[in-house]
SEVEXTI-281575 format. One record per residue: residue number from 1; residue in three letters; x negated, y, z negated of N, C-alpha, C, CB in turn. Coordinates in Angstrom, 1 decimal. Glycine has a CB too. Layout:
N
 resi resn   n_xx   n_yy   n_zz  ca_xx  ca_yy  ca_zz   c_xx   c_yy   c_zz  cb_xx  cb_yy  cb_zz
  NUM  ALA      X      Y      Z      X      Y      Z      X      Y      Z      X      Y      Z
...
END
This chain:
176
 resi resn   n_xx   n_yy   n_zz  ca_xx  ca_yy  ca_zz   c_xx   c_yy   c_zz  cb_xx  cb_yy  cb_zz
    1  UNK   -0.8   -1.2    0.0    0.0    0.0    0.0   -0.9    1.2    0.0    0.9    0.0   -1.2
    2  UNK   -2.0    0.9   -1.0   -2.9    2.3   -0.8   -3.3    2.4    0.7   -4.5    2.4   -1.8
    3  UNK   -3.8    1.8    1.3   -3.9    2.3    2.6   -3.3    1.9    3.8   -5.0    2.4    2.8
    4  UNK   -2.1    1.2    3.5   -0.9    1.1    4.5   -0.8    2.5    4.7    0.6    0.4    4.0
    5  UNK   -0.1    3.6    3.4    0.9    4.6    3.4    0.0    5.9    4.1    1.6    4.8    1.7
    6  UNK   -0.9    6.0    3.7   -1.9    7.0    3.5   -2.2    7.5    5.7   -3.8    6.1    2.4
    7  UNK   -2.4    6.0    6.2   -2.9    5.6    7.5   -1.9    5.9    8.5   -3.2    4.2    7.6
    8  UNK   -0.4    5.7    7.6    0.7    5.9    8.6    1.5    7.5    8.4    1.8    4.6    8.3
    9  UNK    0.9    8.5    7.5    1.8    9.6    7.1    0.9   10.1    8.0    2.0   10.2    5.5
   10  UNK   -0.1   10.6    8.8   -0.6   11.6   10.0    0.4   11.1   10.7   -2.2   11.7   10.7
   11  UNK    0.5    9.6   11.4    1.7    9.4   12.4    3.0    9.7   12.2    1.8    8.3   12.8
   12  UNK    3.2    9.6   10.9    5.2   10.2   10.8    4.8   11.6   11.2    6.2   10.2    8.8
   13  UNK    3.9   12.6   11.0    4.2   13.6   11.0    3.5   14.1   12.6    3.8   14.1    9.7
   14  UNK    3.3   13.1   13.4    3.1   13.6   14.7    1.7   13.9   15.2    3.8   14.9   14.8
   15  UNK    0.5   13.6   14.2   -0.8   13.5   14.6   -1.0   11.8   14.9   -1.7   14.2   13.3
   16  UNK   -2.0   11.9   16.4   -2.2   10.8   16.8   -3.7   10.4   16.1   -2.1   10.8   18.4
   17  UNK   -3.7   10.5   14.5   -4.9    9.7   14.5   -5.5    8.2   14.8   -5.2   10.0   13.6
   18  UNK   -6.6    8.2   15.3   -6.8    6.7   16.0   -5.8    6.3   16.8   -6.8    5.6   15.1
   19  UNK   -5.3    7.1   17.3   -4.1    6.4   18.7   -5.0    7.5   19.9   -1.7    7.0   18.4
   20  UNK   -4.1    7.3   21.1   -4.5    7.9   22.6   -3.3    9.1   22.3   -4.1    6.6   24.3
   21  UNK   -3.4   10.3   22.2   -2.3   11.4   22.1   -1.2   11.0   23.2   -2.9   12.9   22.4
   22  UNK   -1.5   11.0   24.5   -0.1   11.2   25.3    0.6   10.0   25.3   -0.3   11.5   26.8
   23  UNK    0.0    8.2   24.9    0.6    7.5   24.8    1.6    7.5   23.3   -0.3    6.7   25.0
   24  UNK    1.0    8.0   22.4    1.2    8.1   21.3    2.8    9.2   21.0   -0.3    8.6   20.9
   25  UNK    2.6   10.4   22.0    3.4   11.2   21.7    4.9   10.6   22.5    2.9   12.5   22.1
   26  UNK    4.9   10.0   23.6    5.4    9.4   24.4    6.1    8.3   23.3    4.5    9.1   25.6
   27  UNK    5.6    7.5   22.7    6.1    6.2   22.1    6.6    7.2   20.5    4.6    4.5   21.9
   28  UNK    6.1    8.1   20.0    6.9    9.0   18.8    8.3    9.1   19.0    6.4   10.4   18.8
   29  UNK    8.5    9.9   20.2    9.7   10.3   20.8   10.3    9.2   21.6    9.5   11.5   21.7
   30  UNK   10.2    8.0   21.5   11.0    7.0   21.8   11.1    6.5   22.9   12.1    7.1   21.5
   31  UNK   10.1    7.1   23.6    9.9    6.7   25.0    8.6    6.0   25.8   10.1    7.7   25.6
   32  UNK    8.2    5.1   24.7    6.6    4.4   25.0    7.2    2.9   25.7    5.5    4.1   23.0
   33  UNK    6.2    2.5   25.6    6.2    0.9   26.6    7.2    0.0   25.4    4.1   -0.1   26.9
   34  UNK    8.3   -0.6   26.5    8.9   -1.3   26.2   10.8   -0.5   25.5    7.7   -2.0   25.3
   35  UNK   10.6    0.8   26.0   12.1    1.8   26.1   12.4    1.1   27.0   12.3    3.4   26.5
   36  UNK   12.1    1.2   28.0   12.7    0.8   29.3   13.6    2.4   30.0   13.8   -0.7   28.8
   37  UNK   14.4    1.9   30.3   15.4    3.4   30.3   15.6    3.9   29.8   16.3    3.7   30.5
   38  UNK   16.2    3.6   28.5   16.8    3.8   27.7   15.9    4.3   26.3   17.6    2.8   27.7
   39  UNK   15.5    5.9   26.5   14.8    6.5   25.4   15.6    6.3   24.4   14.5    7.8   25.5
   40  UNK   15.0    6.6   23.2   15.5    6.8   22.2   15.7    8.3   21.4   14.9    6.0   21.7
   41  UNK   16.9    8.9   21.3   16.5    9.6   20.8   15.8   10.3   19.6   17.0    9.8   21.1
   42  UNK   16.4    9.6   18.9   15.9    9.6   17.3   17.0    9.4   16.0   15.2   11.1   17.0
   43  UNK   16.7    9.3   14.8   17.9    8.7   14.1   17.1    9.9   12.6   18.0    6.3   13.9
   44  UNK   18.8   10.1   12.0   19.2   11.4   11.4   18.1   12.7   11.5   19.6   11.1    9.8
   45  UNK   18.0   13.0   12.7   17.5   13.7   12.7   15.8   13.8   13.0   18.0   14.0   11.7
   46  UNK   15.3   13.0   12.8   13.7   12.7   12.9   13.2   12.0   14.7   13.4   11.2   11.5
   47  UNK   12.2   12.3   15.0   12.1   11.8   16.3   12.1   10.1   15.9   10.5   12.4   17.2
   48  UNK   12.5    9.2   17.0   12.1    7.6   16.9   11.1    7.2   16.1   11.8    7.0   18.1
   49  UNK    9.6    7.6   16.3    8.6    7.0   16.3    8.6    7.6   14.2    7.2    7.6   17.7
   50  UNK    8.7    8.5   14.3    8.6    9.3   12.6    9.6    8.3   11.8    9.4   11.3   12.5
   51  UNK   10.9    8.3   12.5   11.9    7.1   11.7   11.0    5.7   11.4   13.4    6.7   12.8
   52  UNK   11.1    5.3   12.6   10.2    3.9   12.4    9.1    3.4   11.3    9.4    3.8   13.5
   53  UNK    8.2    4.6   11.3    7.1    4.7   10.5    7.5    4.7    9.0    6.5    5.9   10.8
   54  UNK    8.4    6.0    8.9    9.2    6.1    7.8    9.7    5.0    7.0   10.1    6.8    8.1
   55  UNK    9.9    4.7    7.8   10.7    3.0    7.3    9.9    2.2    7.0   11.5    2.1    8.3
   56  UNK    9.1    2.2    7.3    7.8    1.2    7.2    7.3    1.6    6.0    6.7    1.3    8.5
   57  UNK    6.8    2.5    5.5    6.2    3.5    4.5    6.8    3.0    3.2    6.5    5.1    4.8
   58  UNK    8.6    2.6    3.3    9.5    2.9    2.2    9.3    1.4    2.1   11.0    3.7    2.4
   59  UNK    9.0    0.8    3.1    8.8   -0.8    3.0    7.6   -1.5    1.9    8.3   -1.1    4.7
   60  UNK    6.8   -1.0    2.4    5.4   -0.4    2.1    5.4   -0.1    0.4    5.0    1.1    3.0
   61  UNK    6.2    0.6    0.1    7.0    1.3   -1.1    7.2    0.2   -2.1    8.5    2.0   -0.6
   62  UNK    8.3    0.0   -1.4    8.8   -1.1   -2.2    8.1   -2.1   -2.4    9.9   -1.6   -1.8
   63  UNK    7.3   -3.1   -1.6    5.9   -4.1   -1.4    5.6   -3.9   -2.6    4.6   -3.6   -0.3
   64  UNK    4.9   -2.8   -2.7    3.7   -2.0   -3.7    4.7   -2.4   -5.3    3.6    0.2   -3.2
   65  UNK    5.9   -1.7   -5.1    6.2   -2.0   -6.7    6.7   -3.6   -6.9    7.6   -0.9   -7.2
   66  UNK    7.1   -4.2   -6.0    7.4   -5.5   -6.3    6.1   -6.4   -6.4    8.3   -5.9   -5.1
   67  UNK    4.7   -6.3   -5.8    3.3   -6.7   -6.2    3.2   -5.8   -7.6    2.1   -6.3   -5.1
   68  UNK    3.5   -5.0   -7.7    2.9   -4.3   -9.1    3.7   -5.2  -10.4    3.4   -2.4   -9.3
   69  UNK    5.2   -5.4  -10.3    6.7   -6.5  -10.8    5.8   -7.9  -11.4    7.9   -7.2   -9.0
   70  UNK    5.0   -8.1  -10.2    4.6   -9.3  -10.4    3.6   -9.5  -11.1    4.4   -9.8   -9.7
   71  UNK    2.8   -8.6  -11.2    1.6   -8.6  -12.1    2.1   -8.0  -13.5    0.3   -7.7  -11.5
   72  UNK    2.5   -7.8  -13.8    3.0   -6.6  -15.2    3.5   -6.9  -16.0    3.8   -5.6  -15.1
   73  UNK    4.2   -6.6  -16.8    4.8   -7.1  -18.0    6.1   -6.5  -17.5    4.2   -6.6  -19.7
   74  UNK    6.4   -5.8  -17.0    8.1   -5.0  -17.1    8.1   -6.0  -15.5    8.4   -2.4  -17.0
   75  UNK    7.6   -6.7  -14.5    7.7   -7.9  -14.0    8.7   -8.9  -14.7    6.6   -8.5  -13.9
   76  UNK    8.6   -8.8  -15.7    9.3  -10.3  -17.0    9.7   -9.8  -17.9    8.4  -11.4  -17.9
   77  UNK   10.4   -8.3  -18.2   11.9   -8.3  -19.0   11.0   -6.9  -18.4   12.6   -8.9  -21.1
   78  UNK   13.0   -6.5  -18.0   13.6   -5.5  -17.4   13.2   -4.1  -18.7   15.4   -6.0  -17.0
   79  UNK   12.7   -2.9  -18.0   12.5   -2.0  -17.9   13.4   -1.2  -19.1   12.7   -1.8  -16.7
   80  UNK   13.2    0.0  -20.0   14.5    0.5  -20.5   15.1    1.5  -19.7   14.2    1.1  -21.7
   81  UNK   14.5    1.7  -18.3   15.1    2.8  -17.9   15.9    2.2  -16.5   14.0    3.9  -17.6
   82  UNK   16.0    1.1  -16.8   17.2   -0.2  -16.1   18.4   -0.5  -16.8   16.4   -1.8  -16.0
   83  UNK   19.6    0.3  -16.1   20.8    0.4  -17.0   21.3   -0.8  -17.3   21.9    1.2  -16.5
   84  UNK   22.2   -1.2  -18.2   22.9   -2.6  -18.1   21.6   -3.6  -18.4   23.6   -2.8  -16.5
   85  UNK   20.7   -3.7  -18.0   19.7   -4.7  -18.0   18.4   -4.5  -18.7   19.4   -5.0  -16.9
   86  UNK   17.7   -3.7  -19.6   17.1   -3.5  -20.2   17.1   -4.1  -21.0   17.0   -2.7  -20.2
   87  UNK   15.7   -4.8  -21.6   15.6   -5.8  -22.5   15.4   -7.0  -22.3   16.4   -5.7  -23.2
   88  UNK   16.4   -7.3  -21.2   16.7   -8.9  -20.6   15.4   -9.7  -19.8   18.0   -8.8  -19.4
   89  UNK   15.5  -10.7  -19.7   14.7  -11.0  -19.1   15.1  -11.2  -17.6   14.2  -12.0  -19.7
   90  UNK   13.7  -10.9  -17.0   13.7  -10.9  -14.9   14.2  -12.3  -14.7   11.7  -10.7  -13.8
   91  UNK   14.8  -12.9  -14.0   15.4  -13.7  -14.1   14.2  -14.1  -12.6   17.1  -13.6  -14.3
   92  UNK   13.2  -15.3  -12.7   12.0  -15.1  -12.1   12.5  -15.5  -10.0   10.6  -16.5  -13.1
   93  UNK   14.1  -16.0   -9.7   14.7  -15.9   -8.2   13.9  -14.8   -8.1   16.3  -15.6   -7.9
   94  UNK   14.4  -13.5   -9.0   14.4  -12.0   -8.3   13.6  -11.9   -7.5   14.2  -11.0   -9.0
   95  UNK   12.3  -11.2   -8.0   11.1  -11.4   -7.5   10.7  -12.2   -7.0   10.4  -11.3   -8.1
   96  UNK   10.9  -13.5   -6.8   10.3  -14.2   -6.2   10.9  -14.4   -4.7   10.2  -15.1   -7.0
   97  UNK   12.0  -14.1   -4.8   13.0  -14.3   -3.2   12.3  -13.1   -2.4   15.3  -14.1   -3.3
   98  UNK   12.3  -11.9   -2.6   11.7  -10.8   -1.3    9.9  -11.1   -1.8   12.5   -8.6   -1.6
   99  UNK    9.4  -12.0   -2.5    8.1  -12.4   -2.1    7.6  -13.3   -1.0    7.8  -12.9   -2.9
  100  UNK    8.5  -14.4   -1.4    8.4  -15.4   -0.2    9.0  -15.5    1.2    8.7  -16.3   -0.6
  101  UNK   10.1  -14.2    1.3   10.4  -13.6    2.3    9.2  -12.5    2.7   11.7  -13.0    1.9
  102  UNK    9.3  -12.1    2.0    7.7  -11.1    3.0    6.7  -11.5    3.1    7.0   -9.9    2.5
  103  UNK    6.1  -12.1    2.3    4.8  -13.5    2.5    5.0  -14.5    3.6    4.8  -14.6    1.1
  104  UNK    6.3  -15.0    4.2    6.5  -15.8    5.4    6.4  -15.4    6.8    7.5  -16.3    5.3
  105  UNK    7.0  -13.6    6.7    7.3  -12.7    7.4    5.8  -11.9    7.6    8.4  -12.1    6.9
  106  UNK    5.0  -11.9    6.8    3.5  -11.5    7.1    2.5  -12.5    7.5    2.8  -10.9    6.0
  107  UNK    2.7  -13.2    7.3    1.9  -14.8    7.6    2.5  -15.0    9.1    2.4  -16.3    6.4
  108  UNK    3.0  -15.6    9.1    3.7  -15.8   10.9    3.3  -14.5   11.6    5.8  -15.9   10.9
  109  UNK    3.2  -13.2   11.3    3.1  -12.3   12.0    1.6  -12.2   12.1    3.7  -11.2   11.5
  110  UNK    0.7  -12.5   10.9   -0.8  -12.2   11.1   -1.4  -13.5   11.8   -1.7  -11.7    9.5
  111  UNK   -0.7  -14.9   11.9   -1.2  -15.8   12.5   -1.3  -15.7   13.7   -0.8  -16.7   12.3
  112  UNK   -0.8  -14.5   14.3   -0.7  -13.8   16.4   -2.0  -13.0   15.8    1.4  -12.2   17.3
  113  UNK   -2.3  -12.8   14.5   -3.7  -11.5   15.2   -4.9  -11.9   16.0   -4.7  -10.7   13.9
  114  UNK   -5.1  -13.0   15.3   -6.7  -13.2   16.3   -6.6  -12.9   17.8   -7.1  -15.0   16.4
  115  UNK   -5.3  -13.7   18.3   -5.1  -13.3   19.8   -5.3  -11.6   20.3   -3.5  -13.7   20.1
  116  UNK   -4.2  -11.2   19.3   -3.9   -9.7   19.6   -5.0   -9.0   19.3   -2.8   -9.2   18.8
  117  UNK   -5.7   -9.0   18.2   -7.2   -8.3   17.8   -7.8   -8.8   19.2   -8.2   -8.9   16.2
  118  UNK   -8.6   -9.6   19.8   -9.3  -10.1   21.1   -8.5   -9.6   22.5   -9.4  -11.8   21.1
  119  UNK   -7.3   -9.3   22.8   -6.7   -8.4   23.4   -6.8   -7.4   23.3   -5.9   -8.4   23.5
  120  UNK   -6.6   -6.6   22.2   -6.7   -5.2   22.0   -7.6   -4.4   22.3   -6.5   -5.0   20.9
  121  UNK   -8.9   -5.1   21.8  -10.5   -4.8   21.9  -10.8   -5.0   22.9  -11.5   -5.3   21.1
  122  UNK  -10.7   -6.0   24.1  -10.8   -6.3   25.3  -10.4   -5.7   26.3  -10.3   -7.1   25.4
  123  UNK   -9.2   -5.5   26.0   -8.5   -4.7   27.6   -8.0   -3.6   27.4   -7.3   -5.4   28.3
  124  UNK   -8.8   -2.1   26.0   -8.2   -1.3   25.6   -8.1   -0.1   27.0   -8.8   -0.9   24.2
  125  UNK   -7.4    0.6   26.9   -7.2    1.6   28.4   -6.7    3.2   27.3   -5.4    0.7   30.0
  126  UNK   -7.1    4.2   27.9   -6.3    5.3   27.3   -4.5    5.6   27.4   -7.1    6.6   27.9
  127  UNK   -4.3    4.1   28.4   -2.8    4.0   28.4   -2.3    3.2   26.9   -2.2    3.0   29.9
  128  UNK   -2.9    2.8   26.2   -3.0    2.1   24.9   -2.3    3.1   24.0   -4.5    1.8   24.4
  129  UNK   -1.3    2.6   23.0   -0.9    3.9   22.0   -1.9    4.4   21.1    0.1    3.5   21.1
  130  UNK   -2.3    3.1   20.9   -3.6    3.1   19.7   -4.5    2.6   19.6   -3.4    2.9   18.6
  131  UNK   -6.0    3.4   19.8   -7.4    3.0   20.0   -8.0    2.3   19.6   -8.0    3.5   19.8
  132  UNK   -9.2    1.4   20.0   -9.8   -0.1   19.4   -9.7    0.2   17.8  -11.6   -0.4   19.9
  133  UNK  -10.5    1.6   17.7  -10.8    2.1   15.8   -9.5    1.8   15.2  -11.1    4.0   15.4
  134  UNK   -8.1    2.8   15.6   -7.0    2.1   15.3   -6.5    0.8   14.7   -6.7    2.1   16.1
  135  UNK   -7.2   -0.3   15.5   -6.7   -1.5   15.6   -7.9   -2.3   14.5   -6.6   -2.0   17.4
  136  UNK   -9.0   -1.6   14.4  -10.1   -2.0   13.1   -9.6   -1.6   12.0  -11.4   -1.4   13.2
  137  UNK   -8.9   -0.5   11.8   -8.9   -0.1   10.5   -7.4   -0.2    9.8   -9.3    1.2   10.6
  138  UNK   -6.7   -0.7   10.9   -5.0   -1.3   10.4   -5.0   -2.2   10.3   -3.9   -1.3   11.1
  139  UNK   -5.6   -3.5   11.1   -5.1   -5.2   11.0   -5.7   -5.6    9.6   -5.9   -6.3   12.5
  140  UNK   -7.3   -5.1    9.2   -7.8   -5.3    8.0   -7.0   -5.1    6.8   -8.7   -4.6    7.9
  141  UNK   -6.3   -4.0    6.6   -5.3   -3.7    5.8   -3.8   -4.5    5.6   -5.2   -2.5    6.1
  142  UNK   -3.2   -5.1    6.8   -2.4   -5.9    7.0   -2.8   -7.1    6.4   -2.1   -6.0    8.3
  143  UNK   -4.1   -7.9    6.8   -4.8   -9.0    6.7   -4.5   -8.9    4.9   -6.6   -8.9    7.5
  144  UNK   -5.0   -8.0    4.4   -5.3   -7.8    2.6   -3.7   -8.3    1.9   -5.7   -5.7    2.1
  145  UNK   -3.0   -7.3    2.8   -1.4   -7.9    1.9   -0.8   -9.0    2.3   -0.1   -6.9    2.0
  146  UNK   -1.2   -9.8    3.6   -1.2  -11.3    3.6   -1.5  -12.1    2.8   -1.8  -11.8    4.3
  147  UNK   -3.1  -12.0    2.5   -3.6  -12.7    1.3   -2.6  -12.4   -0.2   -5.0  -12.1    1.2
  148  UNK   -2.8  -11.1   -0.5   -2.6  -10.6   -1.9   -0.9  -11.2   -2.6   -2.7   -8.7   -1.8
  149  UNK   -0.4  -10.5   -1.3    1.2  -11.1   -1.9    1.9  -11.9   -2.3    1.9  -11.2   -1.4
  150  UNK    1.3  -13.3   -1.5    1.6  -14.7   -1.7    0.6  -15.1   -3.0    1.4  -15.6   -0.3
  151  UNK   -0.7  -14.5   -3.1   -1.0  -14.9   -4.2   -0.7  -14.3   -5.6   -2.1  -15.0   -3.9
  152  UNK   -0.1  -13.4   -5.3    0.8  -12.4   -6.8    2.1  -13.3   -7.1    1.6  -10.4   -6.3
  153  UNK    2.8  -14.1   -5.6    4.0  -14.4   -6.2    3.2  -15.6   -6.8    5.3  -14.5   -5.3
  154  UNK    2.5  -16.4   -6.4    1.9  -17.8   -6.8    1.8  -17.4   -8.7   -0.1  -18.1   -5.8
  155  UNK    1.3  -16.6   -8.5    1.0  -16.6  -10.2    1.6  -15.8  -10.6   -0.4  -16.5  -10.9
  156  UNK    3.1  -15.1  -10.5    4.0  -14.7  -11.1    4.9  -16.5  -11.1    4.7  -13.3  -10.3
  157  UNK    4.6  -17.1  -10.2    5.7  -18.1  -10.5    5.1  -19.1  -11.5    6.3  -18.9   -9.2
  158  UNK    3.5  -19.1  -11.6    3.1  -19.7  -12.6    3.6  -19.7  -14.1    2.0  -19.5  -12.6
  159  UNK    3.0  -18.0  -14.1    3.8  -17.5  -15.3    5.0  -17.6  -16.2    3.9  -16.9  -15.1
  160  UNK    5.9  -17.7  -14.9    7.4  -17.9  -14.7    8.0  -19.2  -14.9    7.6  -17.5  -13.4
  161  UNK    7.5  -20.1  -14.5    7.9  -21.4  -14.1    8.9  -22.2  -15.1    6.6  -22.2  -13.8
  162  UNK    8.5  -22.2  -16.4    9.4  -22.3  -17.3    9.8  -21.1  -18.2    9.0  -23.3  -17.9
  163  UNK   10.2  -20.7  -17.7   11.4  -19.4  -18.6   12.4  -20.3  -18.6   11.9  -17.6  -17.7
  164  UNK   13.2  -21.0  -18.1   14.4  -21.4  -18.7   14.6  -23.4  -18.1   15.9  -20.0  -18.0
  165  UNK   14.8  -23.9  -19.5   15.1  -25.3  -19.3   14.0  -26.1  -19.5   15.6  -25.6  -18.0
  166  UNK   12.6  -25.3  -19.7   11.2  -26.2  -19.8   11.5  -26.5  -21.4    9.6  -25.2  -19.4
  167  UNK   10.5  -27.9  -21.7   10.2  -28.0  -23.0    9.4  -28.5  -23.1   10.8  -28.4  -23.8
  168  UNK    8.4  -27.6  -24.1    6.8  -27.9  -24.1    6.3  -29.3  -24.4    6.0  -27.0  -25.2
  169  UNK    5.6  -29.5  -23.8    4.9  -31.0  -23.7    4.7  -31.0  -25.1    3.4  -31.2  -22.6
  170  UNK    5.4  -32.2  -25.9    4.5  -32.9  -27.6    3.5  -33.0  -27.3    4.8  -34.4  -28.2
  171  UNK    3.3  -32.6  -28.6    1.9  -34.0  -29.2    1.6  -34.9  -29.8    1.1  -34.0  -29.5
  172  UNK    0.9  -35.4  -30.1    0.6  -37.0  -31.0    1.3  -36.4  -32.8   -2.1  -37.5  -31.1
  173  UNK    1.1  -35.6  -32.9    1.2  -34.8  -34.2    2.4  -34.6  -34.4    0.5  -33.6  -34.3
  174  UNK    3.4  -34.1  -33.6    4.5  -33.6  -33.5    5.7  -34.7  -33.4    4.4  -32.8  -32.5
  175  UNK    4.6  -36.2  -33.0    6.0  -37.4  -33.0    5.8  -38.1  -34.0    6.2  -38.5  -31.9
  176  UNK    5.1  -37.4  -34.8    4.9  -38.4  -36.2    6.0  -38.2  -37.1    3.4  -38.2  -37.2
END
């Protein structure tokens, strides 16, 4: 999230850093490769490419606090500033269902990079949205929350695993 958010706020706001400008401004405004005819104009108000991003960012957002959920103690009983539910314990589905949803959904997606990294760097043209550097300094960052996510939910579910219905293993002592 630290440098998902940081990488993508010059592009919500219309600077092509590490991209090609005219490709770049062209796919902002909803009219890059793969519109077809049919531009886009933009949604409440924001050009296409700023929405998109945007969304991504809030995605990003959320990511960030749901990895933070998992590592943390307010991860495993709700917050006081969580109405109705404060005090209680995270009931460990929660967190764990949009983990393994986004962990399946990043994985399947980063298992195309090798291809796409060796394309990208290969056959880059200034018709490209976004420059080889571009493509060095984003996939790495993608690559990180592949790894990290699935291994936050792994050992939130460790943690987790018996919160409700487990009973601790006896011992020799305890059946006497």
């Amino acid at each position: 999230m630290l440098g998902f958010i940081p990488l993508h706020v010059p592009w919500i706001l219309s600077v092509p850093m590490f991209a090609n400008p005219g490709p770049f401004r062209e796919w902002y405004h909803g009219r890059g490769p793969g519109v077809g005819d049919h531009p886009v104009d933009g949604f409440l108000g924001m050009p296409a490419g700023a929405f998109y991003l945007g969304l991504l960012c809030v995605l990003a957002g959320l990511g960030g606090v749901l990895a933070l959920g998992l590592i943390s103690d307010w991860g495993l009983i709700f917050p006081r500033w969580v109405p109705w539910l404060r005090g209680r314990r995270v009931p460990p589905w929660l967190p764990l269902t949009p983990t393994a949803l986004g962990s399946a959904l990043m994985i399947g997606y980063s298992a195309t990079l090798p291809w796409q990294f060796a394309a990208d760097l290969s056959r880059s043209s200034q018709e490209d949205i976004f420059t080889p550097m571009g493509v060095l300094v984003g996939l790495p960052l993608l690559l990180a929350w592949t790894v990290a996510l699935p291994l936050a939910g792994w050992s939130y579910y460790r943690r987790t695993r018996c919160s409700y219905g487990c009973q601790a293993p006896s011992t020799a002592s305890s059946q006497r």
